[in-house]
C-alpha angles and dihedrals in degrees: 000000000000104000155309117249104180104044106148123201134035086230085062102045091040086058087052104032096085087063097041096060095042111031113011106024097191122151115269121195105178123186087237129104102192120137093229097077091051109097090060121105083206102054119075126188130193123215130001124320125244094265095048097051088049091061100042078053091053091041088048094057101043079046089053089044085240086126132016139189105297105035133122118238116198116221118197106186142160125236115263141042097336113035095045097052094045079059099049084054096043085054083049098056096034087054094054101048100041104257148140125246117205107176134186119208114210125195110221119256117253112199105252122247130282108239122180112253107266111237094272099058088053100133117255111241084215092065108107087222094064094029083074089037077063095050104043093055107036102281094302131098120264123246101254113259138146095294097043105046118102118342110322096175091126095049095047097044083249108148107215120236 
């Protein structure tokens, strides 16, 4: 094997990187900028990593006098790779040029779950939402989908009422 080139990811790279530098040594190039895949002869990123575009933004803005020594930068961030390395950069910089960190850590959102309707929120067949519904699919309701599920007048060109 002589490489991967798309390899998108640095999760992905970090489960297989182990294997790469000791058994297959084939080029990874992953489209991830995360300091943690730096260290390998095998894996090649291009371009900065997260940290390190983190602290040319911080150095552009003390260049530009948008911020000053002194000063307190927000950092909104999700938990992971990414977010956690851009941070590591933003305290760097911070550190250097005199300034305050105050970071915000996010979860990620996971979509809710899907729960069948209880028996009071049954839809009224003399709603004028589900009497097209109706219509539209041979007098029975339709199984829910994408296009189904809540109002989708405005989707669809219906005019409510």
């Amino acid at each position: 094997m002589l490489g991967f080139t798309q390899f998108i990811g640095s999760p992905f790279v970090a489960a297989v990187k182990q294997r790469i530098d000791g058994r297959d040594k084939g080029l990874v190039i992953p489209q991830a900028w995360s300091a943690s895949l730096l260290g390998s002869p095998y894996v090649r990123t291009v371009g900065a990593t997260y940290d390190v575009e983190t602290i040319n933004a911080v150095g552009f803005l003390l260049d530009r006098k948008r911020i000053a020594s002194g000063d307190r930068i927000g950092h909104v961030y999700f938990e992971g790779d990414y977010g956690e390395n851009a941070l590591t950069g933003a305290k760097a910089a911070a550190k250097e040029a005199g300034l305050t960190v105050v970071e915000q850590k996010k979860r990620r959102r996971r979509p809710p779950r899907r729960r069948s309707r209880p028996p009071s929120e049954t839809p009224d067949a003399t709603d004028p939402y589900e009497a097209r519904l109706r219509t539209l699919h041979g007098g029975r309701r339709p199984p829910l989908s994408g296009q189904t599920v809540g109002r989708p007048e405005g989707r669809l060109g219906w005019k409510h009422g």
